[in-house]
N, CA, C and O atoms as a printed pandas DataFrame, in Angstrom:
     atom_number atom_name residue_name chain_id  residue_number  x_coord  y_coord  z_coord
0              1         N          UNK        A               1   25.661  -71.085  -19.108
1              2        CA          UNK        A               1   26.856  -70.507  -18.551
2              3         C          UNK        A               1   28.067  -71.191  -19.186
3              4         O          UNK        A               1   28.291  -72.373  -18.923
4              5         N          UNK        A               2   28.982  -70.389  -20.140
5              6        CA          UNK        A               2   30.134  -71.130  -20.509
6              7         C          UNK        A               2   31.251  -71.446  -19.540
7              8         O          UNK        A               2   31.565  -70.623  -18.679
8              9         N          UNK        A               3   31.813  -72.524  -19.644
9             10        CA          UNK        A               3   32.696  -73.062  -18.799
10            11         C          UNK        A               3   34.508  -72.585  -19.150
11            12         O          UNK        A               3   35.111  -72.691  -20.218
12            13         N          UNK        A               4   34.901  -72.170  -18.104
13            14        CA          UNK        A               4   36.669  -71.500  -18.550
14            15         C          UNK        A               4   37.113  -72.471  -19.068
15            16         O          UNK        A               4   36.468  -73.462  -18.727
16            17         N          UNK        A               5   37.954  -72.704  -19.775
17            18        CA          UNK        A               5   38.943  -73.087  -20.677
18            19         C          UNK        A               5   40.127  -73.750  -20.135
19            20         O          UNK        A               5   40.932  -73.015  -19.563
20            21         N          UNK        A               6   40.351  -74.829  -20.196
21            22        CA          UNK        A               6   41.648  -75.804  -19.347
22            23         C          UNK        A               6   42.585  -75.343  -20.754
23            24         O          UNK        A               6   42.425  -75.264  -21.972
24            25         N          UNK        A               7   43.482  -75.138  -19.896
25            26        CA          UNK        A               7   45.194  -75.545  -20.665
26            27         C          UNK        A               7   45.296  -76.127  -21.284
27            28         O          UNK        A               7   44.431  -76.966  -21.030
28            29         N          UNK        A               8   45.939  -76.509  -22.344
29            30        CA          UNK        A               8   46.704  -77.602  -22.981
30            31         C          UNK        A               8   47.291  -78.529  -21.971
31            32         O          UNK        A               8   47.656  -78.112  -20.872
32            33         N          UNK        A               9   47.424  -80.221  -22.451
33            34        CA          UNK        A               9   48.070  -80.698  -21.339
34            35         C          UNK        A               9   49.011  -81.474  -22.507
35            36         O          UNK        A               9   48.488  -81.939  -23.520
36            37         N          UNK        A              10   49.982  -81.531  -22.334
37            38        CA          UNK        A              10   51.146  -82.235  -23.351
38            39         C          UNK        A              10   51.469  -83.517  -22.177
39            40         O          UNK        A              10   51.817  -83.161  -21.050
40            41         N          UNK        A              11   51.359  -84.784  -22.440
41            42        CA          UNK        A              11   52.340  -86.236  -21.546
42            43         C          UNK        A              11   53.064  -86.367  -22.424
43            44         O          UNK        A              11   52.664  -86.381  -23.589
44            45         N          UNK        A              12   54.381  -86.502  -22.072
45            46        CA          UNK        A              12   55.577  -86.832  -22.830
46            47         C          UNK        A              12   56.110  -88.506  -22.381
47            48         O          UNK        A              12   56.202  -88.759  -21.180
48            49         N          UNK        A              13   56.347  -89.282  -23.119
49            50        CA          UNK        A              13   56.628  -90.338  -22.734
50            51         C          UNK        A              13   57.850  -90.966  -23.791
51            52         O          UNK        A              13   57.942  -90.696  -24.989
52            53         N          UNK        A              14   58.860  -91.980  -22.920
53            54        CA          UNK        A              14   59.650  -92.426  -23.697
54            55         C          UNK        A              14   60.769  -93.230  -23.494
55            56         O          UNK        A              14   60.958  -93.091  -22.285
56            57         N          UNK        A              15   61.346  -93.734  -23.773
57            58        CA          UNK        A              15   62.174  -94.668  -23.088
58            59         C          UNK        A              15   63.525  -93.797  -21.986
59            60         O          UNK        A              15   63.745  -92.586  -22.029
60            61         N          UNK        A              16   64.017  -94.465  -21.378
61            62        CA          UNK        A              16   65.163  -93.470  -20.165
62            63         C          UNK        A              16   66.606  -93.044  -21.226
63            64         O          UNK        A              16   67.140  -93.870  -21.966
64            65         N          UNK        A              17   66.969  -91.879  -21.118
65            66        CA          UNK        A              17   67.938  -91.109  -21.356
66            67         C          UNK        A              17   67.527  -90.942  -22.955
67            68         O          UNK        A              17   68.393  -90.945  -23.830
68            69         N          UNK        A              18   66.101  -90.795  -23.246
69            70        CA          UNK        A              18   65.939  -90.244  -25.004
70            71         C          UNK        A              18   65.471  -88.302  -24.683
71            72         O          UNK        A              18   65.095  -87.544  -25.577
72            73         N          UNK        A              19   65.581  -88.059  -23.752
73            74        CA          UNK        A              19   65.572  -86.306  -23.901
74            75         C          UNK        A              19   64.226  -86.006  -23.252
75            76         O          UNK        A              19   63.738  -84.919  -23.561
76            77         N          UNK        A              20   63.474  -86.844  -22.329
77            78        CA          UNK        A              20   62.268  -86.214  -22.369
78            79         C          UNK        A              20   62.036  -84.948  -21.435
79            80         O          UNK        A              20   61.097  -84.158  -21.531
80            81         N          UNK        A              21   63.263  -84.903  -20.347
81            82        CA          UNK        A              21   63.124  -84.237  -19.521
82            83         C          UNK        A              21   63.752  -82.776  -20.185
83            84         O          UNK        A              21   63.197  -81.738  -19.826
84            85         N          UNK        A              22   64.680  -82.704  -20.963
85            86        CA          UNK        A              22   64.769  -81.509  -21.468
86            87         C          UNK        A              22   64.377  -80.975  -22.483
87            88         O          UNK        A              22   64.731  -79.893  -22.950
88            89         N          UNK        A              23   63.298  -82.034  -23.045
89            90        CA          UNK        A              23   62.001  -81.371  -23.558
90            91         C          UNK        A              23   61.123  -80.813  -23.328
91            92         O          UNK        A              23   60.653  -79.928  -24.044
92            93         N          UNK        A              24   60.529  -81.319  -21.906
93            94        CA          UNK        A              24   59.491  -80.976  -21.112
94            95         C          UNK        A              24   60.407  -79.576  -20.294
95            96         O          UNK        A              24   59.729  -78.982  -19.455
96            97         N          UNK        A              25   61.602  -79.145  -20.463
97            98        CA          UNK        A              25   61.773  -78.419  -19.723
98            99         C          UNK        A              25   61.860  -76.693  -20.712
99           100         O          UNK        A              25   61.796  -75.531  -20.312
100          101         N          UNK        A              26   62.024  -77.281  -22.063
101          102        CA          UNK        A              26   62.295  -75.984  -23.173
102          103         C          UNK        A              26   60.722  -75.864  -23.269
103          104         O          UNK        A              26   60.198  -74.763  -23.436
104          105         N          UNK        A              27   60.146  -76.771  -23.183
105          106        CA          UNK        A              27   58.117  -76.632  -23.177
106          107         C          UNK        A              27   57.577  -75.600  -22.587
107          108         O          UNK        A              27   57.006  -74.582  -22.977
108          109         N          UNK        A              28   57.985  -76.243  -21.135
109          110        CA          UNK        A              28   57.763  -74.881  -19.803
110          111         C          UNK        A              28   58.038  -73.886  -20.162
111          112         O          UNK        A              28   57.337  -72.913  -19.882
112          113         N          UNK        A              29   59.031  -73.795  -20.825
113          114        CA          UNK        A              29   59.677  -72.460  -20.195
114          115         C          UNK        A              29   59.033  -71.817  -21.817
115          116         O          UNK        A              29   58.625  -70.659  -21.730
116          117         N          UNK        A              30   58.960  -72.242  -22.744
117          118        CA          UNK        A              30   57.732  -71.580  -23.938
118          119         C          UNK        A              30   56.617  -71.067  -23.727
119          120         O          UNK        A              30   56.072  -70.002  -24.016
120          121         N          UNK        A              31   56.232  -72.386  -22.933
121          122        CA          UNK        A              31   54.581  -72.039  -22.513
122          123         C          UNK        A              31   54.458  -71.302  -21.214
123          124         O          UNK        A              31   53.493  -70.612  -20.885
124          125         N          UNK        A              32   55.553  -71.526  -20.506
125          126        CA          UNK        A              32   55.341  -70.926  -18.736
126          127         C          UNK        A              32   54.204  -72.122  -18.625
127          128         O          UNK        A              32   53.047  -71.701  -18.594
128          129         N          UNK        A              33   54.336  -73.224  -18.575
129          130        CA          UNK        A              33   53.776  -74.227  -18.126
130          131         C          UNK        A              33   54.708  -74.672  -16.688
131          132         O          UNK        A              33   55.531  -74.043  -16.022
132          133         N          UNK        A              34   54.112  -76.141  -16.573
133          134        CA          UNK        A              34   54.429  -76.859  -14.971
134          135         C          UNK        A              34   55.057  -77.803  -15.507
135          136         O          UNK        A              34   54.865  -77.976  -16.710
136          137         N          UNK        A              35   55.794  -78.508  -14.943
137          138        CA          UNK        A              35   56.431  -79.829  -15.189
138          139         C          UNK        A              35   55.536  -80.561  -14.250
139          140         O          UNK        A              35   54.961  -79.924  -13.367
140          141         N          UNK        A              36   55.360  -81.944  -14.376
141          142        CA          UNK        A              36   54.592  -82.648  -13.539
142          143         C          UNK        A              36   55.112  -84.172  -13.909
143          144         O          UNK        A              36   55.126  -84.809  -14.962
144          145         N          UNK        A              37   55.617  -84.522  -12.288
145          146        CA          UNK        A              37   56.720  -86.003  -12.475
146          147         C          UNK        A              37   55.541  -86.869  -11.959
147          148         O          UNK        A              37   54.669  -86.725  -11.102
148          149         N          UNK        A              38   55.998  -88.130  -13.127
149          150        CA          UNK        A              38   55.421  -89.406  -12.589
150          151         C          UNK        A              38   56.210  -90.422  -13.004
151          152         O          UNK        A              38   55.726  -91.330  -13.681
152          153         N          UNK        A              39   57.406  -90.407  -12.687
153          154        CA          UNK        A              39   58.134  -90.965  -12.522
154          155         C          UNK        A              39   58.391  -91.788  -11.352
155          156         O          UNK        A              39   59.085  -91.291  -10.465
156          157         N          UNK        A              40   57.999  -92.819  -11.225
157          158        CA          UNK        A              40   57.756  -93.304   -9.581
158          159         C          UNK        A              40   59.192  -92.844   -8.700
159          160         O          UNK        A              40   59.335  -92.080   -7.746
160          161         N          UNK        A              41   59.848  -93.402   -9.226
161          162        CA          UNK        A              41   61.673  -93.193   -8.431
162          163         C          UNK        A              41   61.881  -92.415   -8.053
163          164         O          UNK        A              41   62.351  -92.254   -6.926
164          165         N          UNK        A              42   61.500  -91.249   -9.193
165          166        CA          UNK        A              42   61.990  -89.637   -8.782
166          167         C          UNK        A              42   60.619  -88.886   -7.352
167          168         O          UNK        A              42   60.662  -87.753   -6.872
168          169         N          UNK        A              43   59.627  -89.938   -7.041
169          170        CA          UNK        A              43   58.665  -89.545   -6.062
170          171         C          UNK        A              43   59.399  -89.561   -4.846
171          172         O          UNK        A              43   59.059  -88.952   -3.831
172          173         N          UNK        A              44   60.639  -90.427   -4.994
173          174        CA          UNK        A              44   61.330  -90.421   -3.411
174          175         C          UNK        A              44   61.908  -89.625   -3.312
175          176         O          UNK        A              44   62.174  -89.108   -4.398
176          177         N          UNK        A              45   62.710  -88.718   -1.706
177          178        CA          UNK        A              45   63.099  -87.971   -1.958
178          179         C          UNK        A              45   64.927  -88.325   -1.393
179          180         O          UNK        A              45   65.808  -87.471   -1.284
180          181         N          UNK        A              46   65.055  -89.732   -1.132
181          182        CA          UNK        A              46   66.515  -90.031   -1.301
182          183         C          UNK        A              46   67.169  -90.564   -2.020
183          184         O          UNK        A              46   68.211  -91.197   -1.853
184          185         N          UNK        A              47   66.242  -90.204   -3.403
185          186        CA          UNK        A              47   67.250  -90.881   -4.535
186          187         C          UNK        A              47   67.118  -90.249   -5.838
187          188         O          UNK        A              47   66.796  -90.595   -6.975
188          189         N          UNK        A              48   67.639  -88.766   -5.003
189          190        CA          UNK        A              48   68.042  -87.710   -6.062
190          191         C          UNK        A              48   68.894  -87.943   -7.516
191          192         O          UNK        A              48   68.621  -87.748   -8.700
192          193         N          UNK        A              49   69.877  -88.379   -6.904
193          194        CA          UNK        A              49   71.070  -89.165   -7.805
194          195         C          UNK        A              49   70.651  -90.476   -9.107
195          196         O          UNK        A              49   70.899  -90.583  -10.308
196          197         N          UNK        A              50   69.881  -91.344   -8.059
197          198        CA          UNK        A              50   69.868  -92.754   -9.137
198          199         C          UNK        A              50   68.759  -92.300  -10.062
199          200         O          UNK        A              50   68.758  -92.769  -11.201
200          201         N          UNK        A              51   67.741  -91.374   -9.680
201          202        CA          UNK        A              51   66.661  -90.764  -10.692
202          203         C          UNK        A              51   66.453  -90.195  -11.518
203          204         O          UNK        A              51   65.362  -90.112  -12.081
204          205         N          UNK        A              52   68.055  -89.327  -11.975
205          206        CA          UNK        A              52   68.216  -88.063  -12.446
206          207         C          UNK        A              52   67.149  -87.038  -12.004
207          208         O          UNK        A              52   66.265  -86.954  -12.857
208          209         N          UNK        A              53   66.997  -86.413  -11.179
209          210        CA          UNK        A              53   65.763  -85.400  -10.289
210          211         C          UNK        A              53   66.717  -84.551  -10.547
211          212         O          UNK        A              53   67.903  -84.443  -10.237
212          213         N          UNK        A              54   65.624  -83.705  -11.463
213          214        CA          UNK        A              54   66.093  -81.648  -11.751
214          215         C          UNK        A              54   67.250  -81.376  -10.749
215          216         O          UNK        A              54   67.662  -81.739   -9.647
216          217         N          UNK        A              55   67.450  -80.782  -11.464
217          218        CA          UNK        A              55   68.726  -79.982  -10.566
218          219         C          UNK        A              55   68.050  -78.609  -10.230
219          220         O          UNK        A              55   67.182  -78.124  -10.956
220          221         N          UNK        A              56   68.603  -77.882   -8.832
221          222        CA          UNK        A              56   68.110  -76.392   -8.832
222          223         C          UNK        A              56   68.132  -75.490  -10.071
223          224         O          UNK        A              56   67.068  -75.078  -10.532
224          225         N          UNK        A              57   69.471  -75.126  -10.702
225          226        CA          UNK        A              57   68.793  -74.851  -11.950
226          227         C          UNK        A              57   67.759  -75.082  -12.851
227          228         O          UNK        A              57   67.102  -74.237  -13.459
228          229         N          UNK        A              58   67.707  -75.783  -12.874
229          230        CA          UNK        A              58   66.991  -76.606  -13.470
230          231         C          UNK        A              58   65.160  -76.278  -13.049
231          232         O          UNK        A              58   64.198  -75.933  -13.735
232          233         N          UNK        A              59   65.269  -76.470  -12.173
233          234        CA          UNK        A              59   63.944  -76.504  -10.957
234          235         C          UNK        A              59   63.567  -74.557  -11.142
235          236         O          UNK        A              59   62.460  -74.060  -11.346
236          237         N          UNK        A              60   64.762  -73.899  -11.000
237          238        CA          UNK        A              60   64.669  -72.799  -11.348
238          239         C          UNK        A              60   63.966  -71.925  -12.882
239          240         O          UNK        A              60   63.290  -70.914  -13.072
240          241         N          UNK        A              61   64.320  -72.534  -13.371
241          242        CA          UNK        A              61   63.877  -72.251  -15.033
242          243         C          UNK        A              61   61.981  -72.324  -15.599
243          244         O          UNK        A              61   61.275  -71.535  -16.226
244          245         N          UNK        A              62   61.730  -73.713  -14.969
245          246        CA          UNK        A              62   60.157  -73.844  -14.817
246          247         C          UNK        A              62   59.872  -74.540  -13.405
247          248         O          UNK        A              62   60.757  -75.052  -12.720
248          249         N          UNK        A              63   58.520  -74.490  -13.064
249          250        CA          UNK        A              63   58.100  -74.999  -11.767
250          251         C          UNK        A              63   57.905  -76.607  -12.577
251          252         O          UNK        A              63   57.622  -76.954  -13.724
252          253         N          UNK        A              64   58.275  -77.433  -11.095
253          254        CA          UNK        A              64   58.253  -78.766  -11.258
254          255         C          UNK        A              64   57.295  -79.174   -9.796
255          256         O          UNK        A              64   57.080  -78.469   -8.811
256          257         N          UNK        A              65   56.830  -80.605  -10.099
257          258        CA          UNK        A              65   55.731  -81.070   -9.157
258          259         C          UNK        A              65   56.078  -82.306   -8.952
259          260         O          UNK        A              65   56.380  -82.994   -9.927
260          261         N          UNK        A              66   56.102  -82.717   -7.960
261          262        CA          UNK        A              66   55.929  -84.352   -7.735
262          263         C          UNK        A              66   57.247  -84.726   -7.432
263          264         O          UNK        A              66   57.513  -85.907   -7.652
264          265         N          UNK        A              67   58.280  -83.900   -6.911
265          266        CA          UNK        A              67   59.707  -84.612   -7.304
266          267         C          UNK        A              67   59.681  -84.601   -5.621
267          268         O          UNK        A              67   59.201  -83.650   -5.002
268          269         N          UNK        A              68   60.220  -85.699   -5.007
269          270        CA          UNK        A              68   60.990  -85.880   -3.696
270          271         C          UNK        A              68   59.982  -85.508   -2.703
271          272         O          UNK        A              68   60.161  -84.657   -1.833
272          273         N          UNK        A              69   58.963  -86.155   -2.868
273          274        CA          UNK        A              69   57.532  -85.663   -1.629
274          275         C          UNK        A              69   57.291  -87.223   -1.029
275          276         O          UNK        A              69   56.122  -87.584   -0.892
276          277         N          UNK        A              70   58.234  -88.032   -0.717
277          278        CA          UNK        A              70   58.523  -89.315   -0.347
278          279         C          UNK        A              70   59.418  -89.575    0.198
279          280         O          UNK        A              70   60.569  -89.479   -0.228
280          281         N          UNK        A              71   58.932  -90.118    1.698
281          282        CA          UNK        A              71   60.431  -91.127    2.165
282          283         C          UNK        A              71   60.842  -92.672    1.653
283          284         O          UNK        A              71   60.164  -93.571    1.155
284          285         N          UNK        A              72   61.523  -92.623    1.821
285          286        CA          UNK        A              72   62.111  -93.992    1.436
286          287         C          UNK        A              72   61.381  -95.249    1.307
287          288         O          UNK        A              72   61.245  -96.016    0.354
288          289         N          UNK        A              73   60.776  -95.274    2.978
289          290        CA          UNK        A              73   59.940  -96.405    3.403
290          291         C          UNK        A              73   58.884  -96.312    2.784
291          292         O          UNK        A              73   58.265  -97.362    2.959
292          293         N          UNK        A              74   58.109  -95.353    1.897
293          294        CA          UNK        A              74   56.886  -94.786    2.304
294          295         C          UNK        A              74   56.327  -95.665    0.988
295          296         O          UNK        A              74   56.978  -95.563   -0.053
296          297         N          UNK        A              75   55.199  -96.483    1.003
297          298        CA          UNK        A              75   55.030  -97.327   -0.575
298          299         C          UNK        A              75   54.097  -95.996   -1.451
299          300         O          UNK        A              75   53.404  -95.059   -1.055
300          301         N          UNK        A              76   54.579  -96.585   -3.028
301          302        CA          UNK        A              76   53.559  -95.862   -3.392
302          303         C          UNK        A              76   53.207  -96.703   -4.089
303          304         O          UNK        A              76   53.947  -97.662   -4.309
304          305         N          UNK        A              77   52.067  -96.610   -4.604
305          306        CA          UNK        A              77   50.842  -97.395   -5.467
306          307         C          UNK        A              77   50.136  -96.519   -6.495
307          308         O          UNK        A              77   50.106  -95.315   -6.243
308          309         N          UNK        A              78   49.517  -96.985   -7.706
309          310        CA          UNK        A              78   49.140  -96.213   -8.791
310          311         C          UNK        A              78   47.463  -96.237   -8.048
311          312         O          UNK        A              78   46.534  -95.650   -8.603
């Protein structure tokens, strides 16, 4: 029985403010792919601002995952 076929998965990685996020966002929107954050910071969801976290536009253009599904207090761990 052949097995379906996974997606391509592209990780983009790179130092802060070198473009990765509006790379990963012209990607999506090529491929109609997902964005998918692992960005620990941007996991919280009150620190929209200090994280740079998508903007609705933004959020609008391709689907994004992982952004602001955290309170403050809440630890996270790898």
């Amino acid at each position: 029985m052949a097995s379906p076929s996974l997606p391509p998965l592209a990780v983009i990685a790179g130092p802060t403010a070198s473009g990765k996020s509006a790379f990963a966002l012209r990607m999506a929107e090529t491929r109609r792919g997902v964005i998918i954050n692992a960005d620990a910071s941007q996991c919280y969801r009150d620190l929209c601002v200090l994280s740079a976290r998508p903007s609705p536009a933004e959020t609008a253009r391709a689907p994004h995952r992982l952004y602001g599904f955290l309170a403050a207090e809440a630890p996270l761990g790898a």
